[in-house]
Structures are given as structure tokens and as C-alpha cells.
mmCIF file of the C-alpha atoms, coordinates in Angstrom:
data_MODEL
# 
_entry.id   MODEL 
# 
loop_
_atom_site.group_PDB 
_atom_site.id 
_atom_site.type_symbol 
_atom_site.label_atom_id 
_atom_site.label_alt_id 
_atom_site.label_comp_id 
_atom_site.label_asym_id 
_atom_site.label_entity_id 
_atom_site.label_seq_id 
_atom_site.pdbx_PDB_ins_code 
_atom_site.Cartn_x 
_atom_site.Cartn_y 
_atom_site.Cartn_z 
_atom_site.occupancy 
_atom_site.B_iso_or_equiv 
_atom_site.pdbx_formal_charge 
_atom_site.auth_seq_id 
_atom_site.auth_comp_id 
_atom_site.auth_asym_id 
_atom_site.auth_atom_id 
_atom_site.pdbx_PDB_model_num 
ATOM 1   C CA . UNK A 1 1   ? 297.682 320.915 60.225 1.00 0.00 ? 1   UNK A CA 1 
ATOM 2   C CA . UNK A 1 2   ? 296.897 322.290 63.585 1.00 0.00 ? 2   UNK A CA 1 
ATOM 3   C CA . UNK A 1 3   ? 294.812 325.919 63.651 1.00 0.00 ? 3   UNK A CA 1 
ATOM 4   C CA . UNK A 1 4   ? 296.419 328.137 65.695 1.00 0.00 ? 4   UNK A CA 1 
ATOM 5   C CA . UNK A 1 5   ? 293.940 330.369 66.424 1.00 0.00 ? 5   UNK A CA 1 
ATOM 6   C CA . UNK A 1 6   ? 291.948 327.376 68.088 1.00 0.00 ? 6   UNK A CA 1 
ATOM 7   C CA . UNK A 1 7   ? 294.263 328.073 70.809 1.00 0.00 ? 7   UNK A CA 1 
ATOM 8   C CA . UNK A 1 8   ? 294.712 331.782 71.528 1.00 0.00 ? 8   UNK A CA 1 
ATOM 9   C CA . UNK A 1 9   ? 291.443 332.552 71.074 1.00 0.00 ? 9   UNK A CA 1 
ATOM 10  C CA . UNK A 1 10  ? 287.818 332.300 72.953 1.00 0.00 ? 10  UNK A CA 1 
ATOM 11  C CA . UNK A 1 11  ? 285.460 329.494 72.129 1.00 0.00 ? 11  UNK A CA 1 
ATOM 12  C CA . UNK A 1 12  ? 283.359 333.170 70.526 1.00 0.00 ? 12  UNK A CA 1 
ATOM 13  C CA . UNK A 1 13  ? 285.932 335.133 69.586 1.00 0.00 ? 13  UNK A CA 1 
ATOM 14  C CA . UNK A 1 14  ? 287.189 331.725 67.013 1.00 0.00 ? 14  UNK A CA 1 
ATOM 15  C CA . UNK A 1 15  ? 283.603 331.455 65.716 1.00 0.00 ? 15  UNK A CA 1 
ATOM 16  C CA . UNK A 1 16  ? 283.324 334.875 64.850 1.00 0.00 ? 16  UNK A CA 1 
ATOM 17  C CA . UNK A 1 17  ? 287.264 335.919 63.280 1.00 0.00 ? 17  UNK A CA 1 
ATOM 18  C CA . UNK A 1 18  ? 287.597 332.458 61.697 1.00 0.00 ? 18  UNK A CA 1 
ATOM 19  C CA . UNK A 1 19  ? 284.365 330.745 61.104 1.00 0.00 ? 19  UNK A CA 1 
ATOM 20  C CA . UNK A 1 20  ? 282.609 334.141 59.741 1.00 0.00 ? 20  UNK A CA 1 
ATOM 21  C CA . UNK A 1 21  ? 279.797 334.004 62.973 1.00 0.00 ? 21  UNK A CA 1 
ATOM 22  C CA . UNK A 1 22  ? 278.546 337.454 64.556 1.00 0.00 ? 22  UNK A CA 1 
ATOM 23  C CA . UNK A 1 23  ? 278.034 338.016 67.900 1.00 0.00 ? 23  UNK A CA 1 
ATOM 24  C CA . UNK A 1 24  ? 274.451 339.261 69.356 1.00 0.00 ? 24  UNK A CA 1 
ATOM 25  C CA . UNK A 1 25  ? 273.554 342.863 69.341 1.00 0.00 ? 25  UNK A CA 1 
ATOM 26  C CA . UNK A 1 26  ? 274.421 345.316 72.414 1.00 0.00 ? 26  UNK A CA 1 
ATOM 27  C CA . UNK A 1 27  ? 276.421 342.142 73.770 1.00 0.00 ? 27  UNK A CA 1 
ATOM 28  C CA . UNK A 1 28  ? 280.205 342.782 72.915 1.00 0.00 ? 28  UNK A CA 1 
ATOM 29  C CA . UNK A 1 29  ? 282.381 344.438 75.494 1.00 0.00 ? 29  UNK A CA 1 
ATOM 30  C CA . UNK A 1 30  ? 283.416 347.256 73.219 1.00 0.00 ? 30  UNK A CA 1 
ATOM 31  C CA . UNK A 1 31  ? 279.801 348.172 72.069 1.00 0.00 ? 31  UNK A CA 1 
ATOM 32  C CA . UNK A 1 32  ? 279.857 350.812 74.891 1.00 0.00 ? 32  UNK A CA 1 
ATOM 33  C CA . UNK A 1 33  ? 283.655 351.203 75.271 1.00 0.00 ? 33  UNK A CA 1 
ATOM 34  C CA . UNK A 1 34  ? 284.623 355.551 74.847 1.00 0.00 ? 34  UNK A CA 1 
ATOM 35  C CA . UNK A 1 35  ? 287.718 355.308 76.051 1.00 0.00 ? 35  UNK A CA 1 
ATOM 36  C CA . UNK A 1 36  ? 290.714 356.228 73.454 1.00 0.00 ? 36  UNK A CA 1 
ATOM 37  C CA . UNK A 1 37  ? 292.464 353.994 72.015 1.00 0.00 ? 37  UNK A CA 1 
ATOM 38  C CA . UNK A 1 38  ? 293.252 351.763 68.661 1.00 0.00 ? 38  UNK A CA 1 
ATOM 39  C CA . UNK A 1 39  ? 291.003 348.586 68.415 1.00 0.00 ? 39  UNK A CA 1 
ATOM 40  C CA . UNK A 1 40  ? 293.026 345.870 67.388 1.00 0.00 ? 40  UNK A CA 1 
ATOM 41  C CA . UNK A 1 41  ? 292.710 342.670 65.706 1.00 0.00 ? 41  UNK A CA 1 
ATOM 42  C CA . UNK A 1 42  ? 292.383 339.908 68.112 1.00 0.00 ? 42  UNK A CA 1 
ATOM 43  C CA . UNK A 1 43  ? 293.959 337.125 65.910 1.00 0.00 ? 43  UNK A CA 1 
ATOM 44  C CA . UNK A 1 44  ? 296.517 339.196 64.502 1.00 0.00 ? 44  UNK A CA 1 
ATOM 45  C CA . UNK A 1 45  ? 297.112 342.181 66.775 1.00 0.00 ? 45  UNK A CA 1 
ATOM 46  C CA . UNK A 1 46  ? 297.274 344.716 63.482 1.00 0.00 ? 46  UNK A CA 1 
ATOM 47  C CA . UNK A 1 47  ? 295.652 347.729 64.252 1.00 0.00 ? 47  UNK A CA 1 
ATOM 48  C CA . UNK A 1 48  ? 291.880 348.119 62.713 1.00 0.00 ? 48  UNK A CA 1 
ATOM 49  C CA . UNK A 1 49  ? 289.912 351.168 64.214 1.00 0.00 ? 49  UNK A CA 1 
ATOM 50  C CA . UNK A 1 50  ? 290.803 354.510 65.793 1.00 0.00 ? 50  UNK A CA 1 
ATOM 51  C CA . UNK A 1 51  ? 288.269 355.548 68.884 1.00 0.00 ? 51  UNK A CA 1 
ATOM 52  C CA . UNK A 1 52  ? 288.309 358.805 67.004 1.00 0.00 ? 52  UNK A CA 1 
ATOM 53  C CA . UNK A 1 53  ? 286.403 357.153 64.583 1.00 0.00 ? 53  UNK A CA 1 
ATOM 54  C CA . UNK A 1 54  ? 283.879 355.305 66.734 1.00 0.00 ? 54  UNK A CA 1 
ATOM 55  C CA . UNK A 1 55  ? 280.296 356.068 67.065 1.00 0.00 ? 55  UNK A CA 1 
ATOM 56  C CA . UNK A 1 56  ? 276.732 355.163 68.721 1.00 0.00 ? 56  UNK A CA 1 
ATOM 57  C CA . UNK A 1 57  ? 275.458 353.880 65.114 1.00 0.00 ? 57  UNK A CA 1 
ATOM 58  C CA . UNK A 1 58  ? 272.439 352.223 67.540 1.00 0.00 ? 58  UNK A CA 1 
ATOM 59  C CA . UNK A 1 59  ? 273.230 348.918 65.670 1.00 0.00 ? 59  UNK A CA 1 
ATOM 60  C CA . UNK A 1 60  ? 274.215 346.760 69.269 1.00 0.00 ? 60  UNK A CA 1 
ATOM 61  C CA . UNK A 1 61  ? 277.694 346.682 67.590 1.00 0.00 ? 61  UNK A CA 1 
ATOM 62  C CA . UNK A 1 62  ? 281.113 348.915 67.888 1.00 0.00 ? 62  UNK A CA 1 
ATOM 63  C CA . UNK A 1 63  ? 280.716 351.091 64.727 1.00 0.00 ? 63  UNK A CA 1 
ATOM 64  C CA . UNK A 1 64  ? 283.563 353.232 62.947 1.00 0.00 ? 64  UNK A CA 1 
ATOM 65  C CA . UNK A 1 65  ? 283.075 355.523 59.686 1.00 0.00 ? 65  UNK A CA 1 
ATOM 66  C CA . UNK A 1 66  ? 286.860 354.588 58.971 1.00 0.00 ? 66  UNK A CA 1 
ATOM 67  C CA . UNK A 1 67  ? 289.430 351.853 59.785 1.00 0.00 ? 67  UNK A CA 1 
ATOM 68  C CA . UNK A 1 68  ? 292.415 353.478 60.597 1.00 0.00 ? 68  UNK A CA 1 
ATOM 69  C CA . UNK A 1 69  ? 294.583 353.148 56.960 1.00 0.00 ? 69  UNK A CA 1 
ATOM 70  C CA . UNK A 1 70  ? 293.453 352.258 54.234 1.00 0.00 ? 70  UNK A CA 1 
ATOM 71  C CA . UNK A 1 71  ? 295.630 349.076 54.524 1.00 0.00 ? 71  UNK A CA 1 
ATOM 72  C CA . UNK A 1 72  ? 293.470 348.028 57.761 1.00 0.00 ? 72  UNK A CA 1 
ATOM 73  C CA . UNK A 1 73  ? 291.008 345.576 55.857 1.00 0.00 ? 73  UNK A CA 1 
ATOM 74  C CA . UNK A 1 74  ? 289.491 344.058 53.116 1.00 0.00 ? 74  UNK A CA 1 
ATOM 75  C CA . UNK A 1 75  ? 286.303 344.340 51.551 1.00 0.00 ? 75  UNK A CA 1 
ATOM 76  C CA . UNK A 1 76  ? 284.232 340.895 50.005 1.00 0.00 ? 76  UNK A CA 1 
ATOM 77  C CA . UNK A 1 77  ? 280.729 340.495 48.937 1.00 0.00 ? 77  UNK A CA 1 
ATOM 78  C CA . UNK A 1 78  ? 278.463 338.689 50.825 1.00 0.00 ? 78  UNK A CA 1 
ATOM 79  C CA . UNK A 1 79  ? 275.750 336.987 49.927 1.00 0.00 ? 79  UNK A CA 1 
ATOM 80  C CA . UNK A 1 80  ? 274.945 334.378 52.528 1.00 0.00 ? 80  UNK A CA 1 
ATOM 81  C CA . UNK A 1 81  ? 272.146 336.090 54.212 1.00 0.00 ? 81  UNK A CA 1 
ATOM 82  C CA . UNK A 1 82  ? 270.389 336.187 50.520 1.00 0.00 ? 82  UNK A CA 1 
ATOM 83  C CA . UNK A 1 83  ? 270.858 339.696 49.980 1.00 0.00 ? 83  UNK A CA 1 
ATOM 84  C CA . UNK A 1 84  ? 274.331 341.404 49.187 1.00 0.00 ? 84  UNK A CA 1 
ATOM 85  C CA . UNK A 1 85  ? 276.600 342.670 51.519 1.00 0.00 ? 85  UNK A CA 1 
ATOM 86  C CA . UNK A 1 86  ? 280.057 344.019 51.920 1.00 0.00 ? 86  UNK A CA 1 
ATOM 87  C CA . UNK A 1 87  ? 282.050 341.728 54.265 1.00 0.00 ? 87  UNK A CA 1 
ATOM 88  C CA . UNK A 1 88  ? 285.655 343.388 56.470 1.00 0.00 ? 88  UNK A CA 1 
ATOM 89  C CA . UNK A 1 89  ? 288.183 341.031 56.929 1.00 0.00 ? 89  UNK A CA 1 
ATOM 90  C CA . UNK A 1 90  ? 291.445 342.084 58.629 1.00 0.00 ? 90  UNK A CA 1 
ATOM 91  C CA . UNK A 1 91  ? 294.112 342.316 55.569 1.00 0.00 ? 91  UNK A CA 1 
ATOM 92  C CA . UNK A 1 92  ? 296.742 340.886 57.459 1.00 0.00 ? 92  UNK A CA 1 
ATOM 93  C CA . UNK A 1 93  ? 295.266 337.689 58.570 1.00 0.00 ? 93  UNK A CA 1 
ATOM 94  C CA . UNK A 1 94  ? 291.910 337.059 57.097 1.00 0.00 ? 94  UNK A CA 1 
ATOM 95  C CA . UNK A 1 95  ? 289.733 337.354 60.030 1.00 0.00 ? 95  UNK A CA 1 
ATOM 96  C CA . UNK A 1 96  ? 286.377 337.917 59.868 1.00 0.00 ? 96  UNK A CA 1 
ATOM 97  C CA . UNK A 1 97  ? 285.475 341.898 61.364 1.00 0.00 ? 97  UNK A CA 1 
ATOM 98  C CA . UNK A 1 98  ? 282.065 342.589 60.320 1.00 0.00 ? 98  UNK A CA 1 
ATOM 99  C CA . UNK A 1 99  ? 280.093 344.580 56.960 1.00 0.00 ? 99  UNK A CA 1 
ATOM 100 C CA . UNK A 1 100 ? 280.355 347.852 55.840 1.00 0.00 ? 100 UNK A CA 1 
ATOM 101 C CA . UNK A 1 101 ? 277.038 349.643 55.305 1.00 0.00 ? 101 UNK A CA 1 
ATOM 102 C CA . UNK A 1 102 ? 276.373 353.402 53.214 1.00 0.00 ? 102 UNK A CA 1 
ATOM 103 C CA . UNK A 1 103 ? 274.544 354.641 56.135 1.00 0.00 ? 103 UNK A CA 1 
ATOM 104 C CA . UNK A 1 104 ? 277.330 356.224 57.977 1.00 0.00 ? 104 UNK A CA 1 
ATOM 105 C CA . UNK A 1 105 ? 278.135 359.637 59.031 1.00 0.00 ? 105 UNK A CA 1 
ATOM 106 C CA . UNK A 1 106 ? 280.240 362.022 57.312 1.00 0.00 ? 106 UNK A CA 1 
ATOM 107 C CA . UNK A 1 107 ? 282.870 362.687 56.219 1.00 0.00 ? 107 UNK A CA 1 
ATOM 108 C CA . UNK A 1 108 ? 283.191 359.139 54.824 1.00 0.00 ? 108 UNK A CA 1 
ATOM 109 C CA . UNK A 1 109 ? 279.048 357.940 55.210 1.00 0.00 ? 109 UNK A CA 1 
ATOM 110 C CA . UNK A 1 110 ? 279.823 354.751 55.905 1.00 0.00 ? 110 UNK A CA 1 
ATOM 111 C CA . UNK A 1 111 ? 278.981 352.786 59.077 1.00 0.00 ? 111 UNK A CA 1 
ATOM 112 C CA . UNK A 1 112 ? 281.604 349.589 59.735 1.00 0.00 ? 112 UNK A CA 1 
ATOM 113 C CA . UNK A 1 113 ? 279.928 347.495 62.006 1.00 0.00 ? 113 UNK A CA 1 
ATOM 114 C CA . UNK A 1 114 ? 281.704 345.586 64.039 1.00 0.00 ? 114 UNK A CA 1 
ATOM 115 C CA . UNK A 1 115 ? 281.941 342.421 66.722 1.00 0.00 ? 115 UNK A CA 1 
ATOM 116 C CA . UNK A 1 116 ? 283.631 343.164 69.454 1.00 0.00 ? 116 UNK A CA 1 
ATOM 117 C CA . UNK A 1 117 ? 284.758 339.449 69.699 1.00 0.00 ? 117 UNK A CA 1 
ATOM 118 C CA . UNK A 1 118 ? 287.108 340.340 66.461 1.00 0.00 ? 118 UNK A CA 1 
ATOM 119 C CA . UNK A 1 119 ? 288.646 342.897 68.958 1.00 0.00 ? 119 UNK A CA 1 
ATOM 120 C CA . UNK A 1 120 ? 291.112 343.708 70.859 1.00 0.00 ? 120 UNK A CA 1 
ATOM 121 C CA . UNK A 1 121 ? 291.460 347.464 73.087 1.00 0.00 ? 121 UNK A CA 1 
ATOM 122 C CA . UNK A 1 122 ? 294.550 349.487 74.124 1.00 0.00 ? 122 UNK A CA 1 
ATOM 123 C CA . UNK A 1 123 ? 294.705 352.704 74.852 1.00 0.00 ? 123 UNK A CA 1 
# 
């Protein structure tokens, strides 16, 4: 069976959204981006994050204290760095976003981090 995502997407973008990898801190293009817009998925194109819900978290990665529905993403534990975490996945297509962390601002407290590779802008 051929992987269609092999295809559409960049060599980081597919190790990221469909192989689970994370891009490095204060690299991704949309770490810095303030313009306004909806952050999209790149595999899928089903909308993720509102840029009135983006922040400076000081992570290196696009943070959010809210996808934008609650139909957005997914939530998984995560184990594989030997200490639990709470994976996002994009509900639509299953790709690999990033971790939710308690740490957040309010109103929610919550701080999804995200790689920009995962991404994709319009405004």
C-alpha cells in the first residue's frame, strides 16, 4: 500500500505528522508567526488552532491555550520519553501535532505546544 502522505509532504513535515518526530525549538516557521489566521493541519487541511488563541509560551514552539473546537484533536498518553505525557493528534487524520501541558494561561491553563511542521497558515 503506498503512503500518501510520503508524497505531499516535506521530508520534516512526514517525520513529524506521521512518524510522531518533533521539530527543534525556536526553529518552525510559525513559532514567531502573529499574523491572524486558522493554523491548519498540513496532512489533512482540517482546521486546528485559532491565532486568537496563540501565545509566546517561550517553549521554541507555536503554543495555543485552545484548538479551535473541541472536535480539532485528540488526546493520547505518552510515555516514550519515560515520563507521561499527553500527546495531540489531529482527529481527522491521525497526525501527530504535539503535547498538551497544565501550564497554560487562562481561561483554559493549558499550553498546546506545537510543531510548526504539523502546520499549515491562512489568514
Amino acid at each position: 500500500m503506498t503512503d500518501k502522505y510520503k508524497d505531499k509532504l516535506s521530508e520534516e513535515a512526514y517525520k513529524v505528522a506521521r512518524e510522531g518526530g518533533t521539530e527543534a525549538a525556536f526553529s518552525g516557521k510559525y513559532y514567531q508567526n502573529e499574523d491572524d489566521g486558522i493554523y491548519h493541519c498540513i496532512c489533512c487541511d482540517a482546521p486546528l488552532f485559532s491565532s486568537d488563541e496563540k501565545y509566546d509560551s517561550g517553549s521554541g514552539w507555536p503554543s495555543y491555550w485552545q484548538p479551535v473546537s473541541d472536535d480539532a484533536v485528540v488526546e493520547l498518553v505518552d510515555n516514550s520519553l519515560g515520563r507521561s505525557r499527553t500527546e495531540i493528534r489531529c482527529k481527522k487524520c491521525d497526525a501527530h501535532l504535539g503535547h498538551v501541558f497544565t501550564d497554560g494561561p487562562q481561561p483554559t491553563g493549558l499550553r498546546y505546544c506545537i510543531n510548526s511542521a504539523s502546520l499549515d497558515f491562512k489568514d
